[in-house]
N, C-alpha and C positions, 0 to 999 in steps of 0.2 A: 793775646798779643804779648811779645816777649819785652820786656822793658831794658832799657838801653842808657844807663846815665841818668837816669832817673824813677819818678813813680809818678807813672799816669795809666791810663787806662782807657779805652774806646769811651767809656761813659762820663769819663772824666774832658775829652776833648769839646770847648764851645767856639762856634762862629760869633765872639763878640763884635765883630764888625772888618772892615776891610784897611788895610796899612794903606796912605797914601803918599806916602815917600815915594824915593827913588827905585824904583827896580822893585817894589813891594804890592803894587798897585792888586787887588785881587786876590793877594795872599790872607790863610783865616789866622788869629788870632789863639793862641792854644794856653792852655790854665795848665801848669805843671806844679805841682807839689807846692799849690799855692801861688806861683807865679805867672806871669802871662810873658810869653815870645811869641814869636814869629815863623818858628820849624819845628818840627820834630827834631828832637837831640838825637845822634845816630839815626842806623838806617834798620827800619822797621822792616821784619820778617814773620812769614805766619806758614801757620802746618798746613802740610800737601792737603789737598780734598778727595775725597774717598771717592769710590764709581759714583756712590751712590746717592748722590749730593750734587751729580750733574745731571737735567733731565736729557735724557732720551727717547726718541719714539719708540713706544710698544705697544702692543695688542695683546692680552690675552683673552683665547677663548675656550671655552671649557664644553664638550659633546658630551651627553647622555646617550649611551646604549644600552639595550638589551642583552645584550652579550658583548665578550672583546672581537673586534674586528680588525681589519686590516683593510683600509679603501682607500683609492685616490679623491682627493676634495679641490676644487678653487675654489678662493675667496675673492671677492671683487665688494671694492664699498667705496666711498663718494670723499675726496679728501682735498680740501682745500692747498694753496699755494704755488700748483701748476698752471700754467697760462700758454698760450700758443700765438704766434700772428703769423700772416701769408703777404710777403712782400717783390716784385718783380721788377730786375730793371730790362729796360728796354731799350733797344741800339737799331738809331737809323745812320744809314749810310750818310756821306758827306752828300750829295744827291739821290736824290728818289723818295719813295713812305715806303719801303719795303724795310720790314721789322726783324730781328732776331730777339727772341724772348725768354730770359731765364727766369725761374719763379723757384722762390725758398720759403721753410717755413723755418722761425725760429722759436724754439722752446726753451722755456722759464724755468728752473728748478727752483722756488724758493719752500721746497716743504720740512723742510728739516734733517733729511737723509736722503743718502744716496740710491739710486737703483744702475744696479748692474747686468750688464748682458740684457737688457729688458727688449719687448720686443714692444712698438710703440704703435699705437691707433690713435689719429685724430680725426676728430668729429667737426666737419665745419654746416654750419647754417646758425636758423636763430632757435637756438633750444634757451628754452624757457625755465631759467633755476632760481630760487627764491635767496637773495643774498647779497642782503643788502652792503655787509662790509667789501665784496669784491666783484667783479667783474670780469669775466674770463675772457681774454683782448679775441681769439680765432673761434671761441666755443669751447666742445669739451673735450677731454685729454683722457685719455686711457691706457691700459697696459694687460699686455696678455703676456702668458705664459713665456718664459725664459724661449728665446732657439738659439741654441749654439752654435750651429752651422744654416749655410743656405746657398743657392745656387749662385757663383758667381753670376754666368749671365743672366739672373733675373734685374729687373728692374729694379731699381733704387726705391721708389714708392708704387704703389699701386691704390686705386681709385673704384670703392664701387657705390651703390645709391644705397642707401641703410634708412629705413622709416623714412622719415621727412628730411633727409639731411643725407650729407655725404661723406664717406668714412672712410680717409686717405691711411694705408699702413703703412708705414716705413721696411723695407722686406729685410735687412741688417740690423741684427741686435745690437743695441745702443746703449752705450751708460750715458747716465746722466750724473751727474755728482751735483750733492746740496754747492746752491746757490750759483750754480751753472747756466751760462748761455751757449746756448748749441745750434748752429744751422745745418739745413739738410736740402738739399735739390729736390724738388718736386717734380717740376715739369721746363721741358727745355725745348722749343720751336725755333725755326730757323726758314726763312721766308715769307713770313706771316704779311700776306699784303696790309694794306692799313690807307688811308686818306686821310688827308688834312684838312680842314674845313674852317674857314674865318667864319667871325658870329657874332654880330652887331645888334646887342639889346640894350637902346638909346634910354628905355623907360629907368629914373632911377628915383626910384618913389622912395622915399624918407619913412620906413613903417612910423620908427618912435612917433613921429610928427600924427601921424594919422592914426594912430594906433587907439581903438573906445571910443571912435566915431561910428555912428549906424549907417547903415547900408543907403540908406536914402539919402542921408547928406554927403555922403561922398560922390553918388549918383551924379548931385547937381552943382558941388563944388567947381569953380572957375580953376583953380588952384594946384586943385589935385591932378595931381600927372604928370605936370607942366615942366618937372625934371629931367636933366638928362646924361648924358657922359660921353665920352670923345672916344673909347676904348674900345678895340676890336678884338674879343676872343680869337684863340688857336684851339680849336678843341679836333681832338685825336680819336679816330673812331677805328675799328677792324671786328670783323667776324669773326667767334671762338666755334670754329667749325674745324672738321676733320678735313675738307676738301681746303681748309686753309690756313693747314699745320696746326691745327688745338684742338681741341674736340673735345678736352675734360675740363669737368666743372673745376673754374675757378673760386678757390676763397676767399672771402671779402678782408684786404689788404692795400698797401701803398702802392701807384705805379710811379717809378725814377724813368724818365725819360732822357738818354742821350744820343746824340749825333755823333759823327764819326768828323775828324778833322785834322786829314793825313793821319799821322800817326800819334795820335791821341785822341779821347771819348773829351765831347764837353757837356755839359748840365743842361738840360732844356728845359727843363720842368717837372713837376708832379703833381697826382693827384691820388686820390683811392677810388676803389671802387667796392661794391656791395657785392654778395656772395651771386658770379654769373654761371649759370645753365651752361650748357651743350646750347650750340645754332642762336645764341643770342647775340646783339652786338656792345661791345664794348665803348662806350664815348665819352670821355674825360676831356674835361678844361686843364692845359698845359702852361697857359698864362697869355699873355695879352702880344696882338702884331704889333712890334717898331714902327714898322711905315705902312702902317693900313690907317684912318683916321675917320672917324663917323661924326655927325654933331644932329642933332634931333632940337627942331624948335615947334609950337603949335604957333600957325599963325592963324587960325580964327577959333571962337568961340561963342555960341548960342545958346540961348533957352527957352522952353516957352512950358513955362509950369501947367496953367490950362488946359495945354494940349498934352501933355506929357511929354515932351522931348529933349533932347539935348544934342546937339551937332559941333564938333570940333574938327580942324583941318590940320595935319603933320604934315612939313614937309623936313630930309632928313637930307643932307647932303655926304655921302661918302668918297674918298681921296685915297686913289692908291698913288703910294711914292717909290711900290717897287721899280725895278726894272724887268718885269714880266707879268704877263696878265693874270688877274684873279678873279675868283668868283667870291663876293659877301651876302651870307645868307643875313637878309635883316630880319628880326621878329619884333612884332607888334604885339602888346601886351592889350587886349579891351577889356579893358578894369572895371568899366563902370558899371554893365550887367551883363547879362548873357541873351535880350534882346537888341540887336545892333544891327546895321545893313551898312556896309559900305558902300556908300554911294557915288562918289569919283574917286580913283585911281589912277596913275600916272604908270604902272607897269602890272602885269599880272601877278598875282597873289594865290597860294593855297592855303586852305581852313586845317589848322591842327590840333584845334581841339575847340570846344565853346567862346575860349576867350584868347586864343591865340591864333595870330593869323603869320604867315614867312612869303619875303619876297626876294629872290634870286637877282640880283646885280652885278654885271659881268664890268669890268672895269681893266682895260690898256695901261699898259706903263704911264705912267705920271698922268692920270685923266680922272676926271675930279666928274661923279653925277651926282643928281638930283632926283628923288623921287618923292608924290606927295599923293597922300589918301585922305578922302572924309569920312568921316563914322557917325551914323545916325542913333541912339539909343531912342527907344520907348520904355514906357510903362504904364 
């Protein structure tokens, strides 16, 4: 350090403590040639830094031959601080569920340097890499050989099935530069049907509450179930099929959902979804109906230890305030085992798995129903 109006030195400066004056507050304390202030006297300068005194990335690698040769080599090796994620937004019309769907993936550069002209490969599924300081947001990221050129008309990405996973290329050589955000179009459909589905799960069980109870006293608890909520899912479903504009496996990512309204997009919702197949269906929670309105009470409850049974009665009243008819699928959660009979029912019911059952309720402008089941448990 060059000294300036005085004689001190880096090893000579102490934090004896903090000035709390006026306009001082935070400033250190500095020992000069015996005395203490409050600044450096003049304005301190220091000598340029040589290359070689900043790190940079490098590799060296050193080949053993038998003789001098002349070959072409790649190198490929596994390097932290790239990351990828798949996110899509989606536009429905001011009327109708017919979709137009754009899907992007965006890439991370934080590894330290830049890569240029690169040609880029991402791997989306669940590949399994040990590591524990980071987390790769889309999977894993890769890079092949430089291309300089490439066919305009080819496609923007392309999609094929690789091991257990699917390995989207980007077909235009890409720079990336350190500490760069970069999006790129993947995939883009344009009439993709879709439905909308209301979806009334009145059960709203408290786990914390319940949570390091055994199976048998929940069984026979009065208590437990007895929750409920007033709130009607919007959940958004469509086929990622070919016969209905999609057909390539999606990566698991954000979906933005908006409407169209005249002449501007408004925000309807979001959610993600996990890494979808070819022919599978898509069904995301979008957020909750305004005027759709559910309420779930039990009104009976039995026991008979003895004999092993337990009997409870739902009855669940739904309220449409639209002005146009709707269907509410409600699902019944049978929490308590997986022996159960229902025994009266107020509308037909289908069984969708061991402990869930769904009842279809068709509901007129402004008409408020009722529907009520009983469920017998054994053991």
């Amino acid at each position: 350090m060059q000294r300036y109006g005085g004689n001190y030195s880096m090893n000579q400066m102490a934090m004896a403590g903090n000035r709390t004056g006026d306009g001082g507050v935070g400033q250190p304390i500095i020992e000069v040639d015996g005395k203490l202030q409050f600044s450096l006297p003049g304005q301190p300068l220091f000598p340029s830094l040589g290359d070689d005194t900043i790190l940079k990335p490098r590799f060296d690698w050193k080949i053993e031959a038998a003789k001098p040769l002349k070959a072409d080599a790649s190198l490929g090796y596994i390097t932290g601080g790239m990351s990828w994620e798949a996110s899509y937004n989606i536009v429905a019309p001011e009327k109708g569920d017919t979709l137009d769907i754009v899907g992007w993936v965006t890439m991370d550069n934080q590894s330290g340097r830049e890569f240029k002209d690169a040609r880029i490969q991402l791997m989306a599924g669940d590949v399994n890499k040990i590591s524990p300081q980071e987390i790769m947001a889309g999977g894993a990221m890769g890079f092949a050989r430089p291309k300089m050129a490439c066919d305009a008309a080819a496609p923007v990405v392309t999609e094929k099935a690789f091991d257990e996973y699917h390995l989207y290329t980007l077909e235009n050589p890409t720079t990336l530069k350190d500490r760069e955000t970069k999006q790129v179009e993947f995939v883009r459909a344009a009439g993709v049907k879709s439905e909308a589905i209301y979806l009334y799960d009145g059960v709203a069980i408290d786990w914390n509450r319940w949570r390091g109870n055994n199976p048998s006293y929940l069984r026979t608890a009065e208590e437990f179930g007895a929750e409920g909520n007033s709130k009607v899912a919007v959940v958004r479903e469509f086929k990622n099929s070919k016969e209905n504009g999609l057909g390539i496996p999606l990566p698991k990512g954000r979906l933005r959902f908006y409407r169209s309204n005249a002449d501007q997009l408004e925000f309807t919702g979001e959610n993600t979804i996990d890494h979808t197949p070819n022919d599978e269906t898509v069904r995301v929670v979008t957020g909750n109906a305004f005027d759709l309105v559910g309420e779930r009470k039990r009104t009976s409850f039995s026991i008979n230890q003895s004999e092993h049974w337990v009997a409870e009665t739902f009855e669940i009243s739904l309220r449409n305030h639209k002005k146009e008819p709707v269907v509410i699928r409600v699902v019944e959660h049978l929490y308590r085992g997986v022996n159960w009979t229902i025994s009266q029912n107020s509308d037909p019911f289908v069984t969708k798995n061991s402990q869930l059952v769904e009842f279809r309720i068709q509901l007129k402008p402004d008409e408020e129903k009722k529907l009520y089941y009983k469920t017998v448990y054994t053991w």
